[in-house]
C-alpha positions, 0 to 999 in steps of 0.5 A: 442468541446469536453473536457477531464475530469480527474475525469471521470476515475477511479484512477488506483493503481500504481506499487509502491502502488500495491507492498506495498499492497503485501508486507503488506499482505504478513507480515499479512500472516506471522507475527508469523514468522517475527523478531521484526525490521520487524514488527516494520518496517511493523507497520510504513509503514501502519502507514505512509499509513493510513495517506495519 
């Protein structure tokens, strides 16, 4: 008999992870041109990432 192993798959990225690593590359790209509540916004959201 044959079992399934979850670990034997590589974990995909999903959607909502996909779009936050574009958002975050997309303000790195552009950071000269962001106001200071966005990049403040954008500091705290890699922040709260990092320590996942």
């Amino acid at each position: 008999m044959t079992t399934w192993r979850a670990q034997a798959r590589p974990r995909r990225r999903c959607d909502s992870e996909r779009a936050t690593a574009e958002l975050l590359n997309y303000l790195a790209a552009t950071w000269d041109k962001q106001d200071q509540p966005l990049r403040e916004h954008a500091q705290a959201l890699a922040r709260a990432l990092r320590t996942r």
